[in-house]
C-alpha positions in Angstrom: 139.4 58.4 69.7 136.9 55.8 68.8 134.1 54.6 71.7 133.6 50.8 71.6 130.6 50.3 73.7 130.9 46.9 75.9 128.0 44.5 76.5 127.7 44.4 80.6 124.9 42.4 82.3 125.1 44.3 85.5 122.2 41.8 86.9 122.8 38.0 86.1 121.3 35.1 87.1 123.0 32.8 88.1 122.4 29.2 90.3 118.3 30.4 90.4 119.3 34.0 92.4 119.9 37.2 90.7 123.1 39.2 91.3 125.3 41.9 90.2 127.3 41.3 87.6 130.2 38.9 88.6 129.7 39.6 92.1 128.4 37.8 95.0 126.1 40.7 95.8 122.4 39.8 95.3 120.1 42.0 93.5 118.0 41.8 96.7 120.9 42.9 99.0 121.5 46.0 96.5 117.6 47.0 96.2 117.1 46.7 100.3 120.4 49.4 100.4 118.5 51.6 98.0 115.5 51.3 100.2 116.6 51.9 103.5 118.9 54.7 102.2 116.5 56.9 101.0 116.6 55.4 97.5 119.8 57.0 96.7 122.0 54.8 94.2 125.4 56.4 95.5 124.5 54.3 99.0 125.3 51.3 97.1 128.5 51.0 96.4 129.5 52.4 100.1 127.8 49.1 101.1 129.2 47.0 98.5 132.8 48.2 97.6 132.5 45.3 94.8 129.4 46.8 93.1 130.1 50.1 90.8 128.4 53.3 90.9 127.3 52.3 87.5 126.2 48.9 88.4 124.4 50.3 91.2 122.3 52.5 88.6 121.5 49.9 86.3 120.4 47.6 89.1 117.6 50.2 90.3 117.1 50.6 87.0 116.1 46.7 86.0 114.2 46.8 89.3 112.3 49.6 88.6 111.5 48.0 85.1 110.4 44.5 86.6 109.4 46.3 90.4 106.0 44.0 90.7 107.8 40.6 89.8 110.9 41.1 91.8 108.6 42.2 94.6 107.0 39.1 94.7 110.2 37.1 94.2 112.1 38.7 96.9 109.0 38.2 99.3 108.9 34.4 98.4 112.4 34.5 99.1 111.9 36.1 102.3 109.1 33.6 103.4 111.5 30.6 102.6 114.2 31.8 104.5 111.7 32.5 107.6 110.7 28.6 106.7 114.0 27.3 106.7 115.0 29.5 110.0 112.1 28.4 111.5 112.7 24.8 111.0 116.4 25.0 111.9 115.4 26.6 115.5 113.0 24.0 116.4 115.5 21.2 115.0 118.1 22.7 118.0 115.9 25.2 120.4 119.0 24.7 122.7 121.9 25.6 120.5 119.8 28.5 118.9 118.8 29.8 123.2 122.8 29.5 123.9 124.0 31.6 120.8 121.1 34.4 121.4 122.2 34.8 125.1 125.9 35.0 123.5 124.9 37.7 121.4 122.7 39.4 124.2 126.2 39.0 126.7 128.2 40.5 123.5 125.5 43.8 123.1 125.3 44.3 127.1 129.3 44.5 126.4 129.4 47.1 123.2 131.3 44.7 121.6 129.1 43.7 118.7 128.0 48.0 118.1 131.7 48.5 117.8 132.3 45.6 115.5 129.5 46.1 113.4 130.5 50.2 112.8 133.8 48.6 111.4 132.5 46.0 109.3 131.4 46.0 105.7 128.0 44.5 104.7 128.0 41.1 103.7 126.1 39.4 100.8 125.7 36.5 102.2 123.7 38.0 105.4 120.0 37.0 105.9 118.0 38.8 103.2 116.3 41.8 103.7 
């Protein structure tokens, strides 16, 4: 049996964000699992159905290998989003007061801790 080893780019860049391979996970939503899971690879791809185990490994891995720059690219990445939230709020403190008391009326209820125990994570959630 002959081995014919295939090129795979598990992280890509692609539209100025990094992300596994073809998916529409982000590198940042893959290394915050890895964090808050004990930095245990195998929690990946329980979060991410789309992302391999092997994926998953090579993406810790390219962190690991570029940890001080991603660190500060995730953490500008975090301050624009708190910008851009921020900005949004105070453009519509109304419609942002409404939706939290929704979501307040919707915990008080169980509804969201029973919707959220049956829902896989999203990539397009606020970054971590």
């Amino acid at each position: 049996m002959a081995i014919h080893p295939q090129a795979v780019e598990h992280v890509q860049e692609r539209d100025g964000e990094l992300y596994i391979g073809q998916s529409r996970v982000t590198l940042s939503s893959v290394i915050a699992v890895w964090n808050q899971e004990g930095q245990r690879p195998e929690s990946i791809p329980a979060a991410y159905p789309t992302v391999s185990l092997a994926a998953a490994y090579s993406a810790v891995a390219y962190y690991l290998d570029h940890q001080e720059e991603l660190d500060r690219y995730f953490e500008e990445g975090r301050r624009e989003f708190e910008r851009l939230r921020a900005e949004n709020r105070a453009a519509d403190p109304s419609f942002h007061s409404d939706i939290r008391q929704r979501i307040e009326a919707l915990r008080h209820a169980d509804f969201l801790d029973g919707a959220a125990q049956n829902q896989p994570r999203d990539a397009d959630t606020e970054p971590n």
